[in-house]
C-alpha positions as CSV (number, residue, x, y, z in Angstrom):
1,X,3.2,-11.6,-4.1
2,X,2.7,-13.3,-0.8
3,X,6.4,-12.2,0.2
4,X,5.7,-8.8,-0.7
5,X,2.5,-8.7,1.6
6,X,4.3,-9.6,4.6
7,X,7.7,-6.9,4.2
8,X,7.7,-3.3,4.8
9,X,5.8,-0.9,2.6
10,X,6.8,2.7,4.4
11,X,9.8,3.7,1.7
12,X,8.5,1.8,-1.4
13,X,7.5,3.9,-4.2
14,X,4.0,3.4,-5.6
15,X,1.1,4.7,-8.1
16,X,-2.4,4.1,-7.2
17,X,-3.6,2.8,-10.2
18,X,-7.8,2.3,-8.8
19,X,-9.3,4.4,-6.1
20,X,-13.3,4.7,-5.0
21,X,-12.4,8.6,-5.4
22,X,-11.0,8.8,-9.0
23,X,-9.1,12.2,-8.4
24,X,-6.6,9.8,-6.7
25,X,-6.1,7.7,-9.6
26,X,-2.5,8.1,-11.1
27,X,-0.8,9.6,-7.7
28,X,2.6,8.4,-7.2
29,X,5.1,8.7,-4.3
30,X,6.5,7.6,-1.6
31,X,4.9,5.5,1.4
32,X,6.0,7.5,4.4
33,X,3.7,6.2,7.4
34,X,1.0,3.6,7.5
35,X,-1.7,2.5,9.8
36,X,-4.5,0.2,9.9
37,X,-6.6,1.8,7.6
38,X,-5.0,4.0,5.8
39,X,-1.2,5.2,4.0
40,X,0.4,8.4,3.7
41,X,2.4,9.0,0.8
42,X,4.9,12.1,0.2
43,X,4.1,13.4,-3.4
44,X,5.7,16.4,-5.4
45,X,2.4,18.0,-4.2
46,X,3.3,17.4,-0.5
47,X,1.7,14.3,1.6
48,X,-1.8,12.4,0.9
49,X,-3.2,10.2,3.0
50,X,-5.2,7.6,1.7
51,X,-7.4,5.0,3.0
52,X,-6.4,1.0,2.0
53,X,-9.5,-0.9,2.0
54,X,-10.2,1.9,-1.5
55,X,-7.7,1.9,-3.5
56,X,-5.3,-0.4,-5.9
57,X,-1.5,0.6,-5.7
58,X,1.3,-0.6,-7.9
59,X,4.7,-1.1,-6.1
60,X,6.9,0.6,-9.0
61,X,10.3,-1.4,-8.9
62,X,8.6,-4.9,-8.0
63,X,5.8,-4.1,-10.9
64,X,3.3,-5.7,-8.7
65,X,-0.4,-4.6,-8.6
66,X,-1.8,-4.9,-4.9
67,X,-5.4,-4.7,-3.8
68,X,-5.3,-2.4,-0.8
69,X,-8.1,-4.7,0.7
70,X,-5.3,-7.1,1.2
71,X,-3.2,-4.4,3.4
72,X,-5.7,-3.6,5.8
73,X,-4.8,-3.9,9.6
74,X,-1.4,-2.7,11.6
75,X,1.5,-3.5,9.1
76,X,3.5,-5.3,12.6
77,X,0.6,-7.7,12.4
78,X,0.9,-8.4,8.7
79,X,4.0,-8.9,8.2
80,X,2.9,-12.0,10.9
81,X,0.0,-13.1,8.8
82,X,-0.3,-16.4,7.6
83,X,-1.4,-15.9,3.6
């Protein structure tokens, strides 16, 4: 899991499987921008933008289950983080 931390998210297609607002719960799409704080994914219902430190997302291909806790701060500067 550390390895996927540290690569790019924007084109990886995801579900968020826990959110603090449950209306999110079950959204899947694409990652199409992310910041600091939050990521946008592009959805069959056009783009959501959600904030990290809320939700839990699975990364569909790898099968990995990520606390969005851990994805908090600007992705350049992750990808550089010791973990």
């Amino acid at each position: 899991m550390k390895d996927t931390l540290k690569k790019e998210l924007i084109g990886k297609e995801i579900r968020i499987v826990e959110a603090k607002n449950k209306t999110n719960e079950g959204i899947e799409g694409k990652i199409i921008d992310e910041t600091k704080n939050m990521i946008t994914i592009s959805t069959k219902k056009g783009s959501k933008k959600l904030i990290k430190e809320e939700i839990r997302i699975k990364l569909l291909r790898e099968k990995i289950t990520i606390d969005g806790k851990l994805l908090v701060g600007r992705p350049e500067d992750r990808i550089k983080k010791k973990i």
